[in-house]
C-alpha positions in Angstrom: -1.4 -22.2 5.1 1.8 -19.7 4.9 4.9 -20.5 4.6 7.8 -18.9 6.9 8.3 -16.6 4.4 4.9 -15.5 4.3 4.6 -15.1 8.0 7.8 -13.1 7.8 7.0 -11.2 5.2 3.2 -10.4 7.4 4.7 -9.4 10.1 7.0 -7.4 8.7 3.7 -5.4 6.6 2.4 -5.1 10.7 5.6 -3.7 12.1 5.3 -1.3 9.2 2.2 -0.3 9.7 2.5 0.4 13.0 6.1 2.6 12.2 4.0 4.1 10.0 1.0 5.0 12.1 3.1 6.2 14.8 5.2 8.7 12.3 2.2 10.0 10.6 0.3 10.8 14.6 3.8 12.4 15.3 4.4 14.4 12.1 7.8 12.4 11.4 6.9 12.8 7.5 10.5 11.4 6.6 9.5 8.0 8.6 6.0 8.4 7.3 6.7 8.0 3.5 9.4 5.5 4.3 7.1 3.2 6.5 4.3 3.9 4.1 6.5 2.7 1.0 7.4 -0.1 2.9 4.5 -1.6 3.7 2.7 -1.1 0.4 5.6 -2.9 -1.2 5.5 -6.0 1.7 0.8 -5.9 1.2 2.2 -6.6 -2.5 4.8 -9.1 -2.0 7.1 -7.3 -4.1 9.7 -8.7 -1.6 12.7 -7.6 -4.1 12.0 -4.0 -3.8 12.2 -4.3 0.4 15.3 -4.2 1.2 16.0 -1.1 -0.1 12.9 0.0 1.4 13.8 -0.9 4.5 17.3 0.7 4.3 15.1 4.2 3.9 13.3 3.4 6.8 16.5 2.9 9.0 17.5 6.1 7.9 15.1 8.4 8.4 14.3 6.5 12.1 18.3 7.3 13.0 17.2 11.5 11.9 14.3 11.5 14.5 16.2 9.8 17.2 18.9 12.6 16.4 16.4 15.0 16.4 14.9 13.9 19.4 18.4 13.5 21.0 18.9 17.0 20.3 16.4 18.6 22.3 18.5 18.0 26.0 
């Protein structure tokens, strides 16, 4: 059985994948690579390389909302 962290850290990998599945179906490259880094790091359990990761993702999900945002 999983611990919490475990469960955490799995449904984190699915959030990611699904960020990263809807970026790559929408050409959002930036949110793509980030998502895709993401989730290959969280499959591995390298949790100490995630946050980072994460912050990258934040990032390039704020540049498509103000890209999107930009089109009114």
């Amino acid at each position: 059985m999983r611990s919490d962290g475990g469960k955490r850290l799995a449904a984190g990998g699915n959030v990611g994948a699904y960020i990263e599945g809807v970026a790559a179906n929408l050409s959002f490259s930036k949110l793509f690579q980030a998502s895709a880094d993401l989730v290959s790091v969280i499959r591995e359990q390298e949790t100490e390389k995630a946050d980072g990761l994460f912050s990258e993702v934040q990032k390039a999900y704020k540049e498509v909302v103000q890209g999107i945002s930009g089109l009114d």
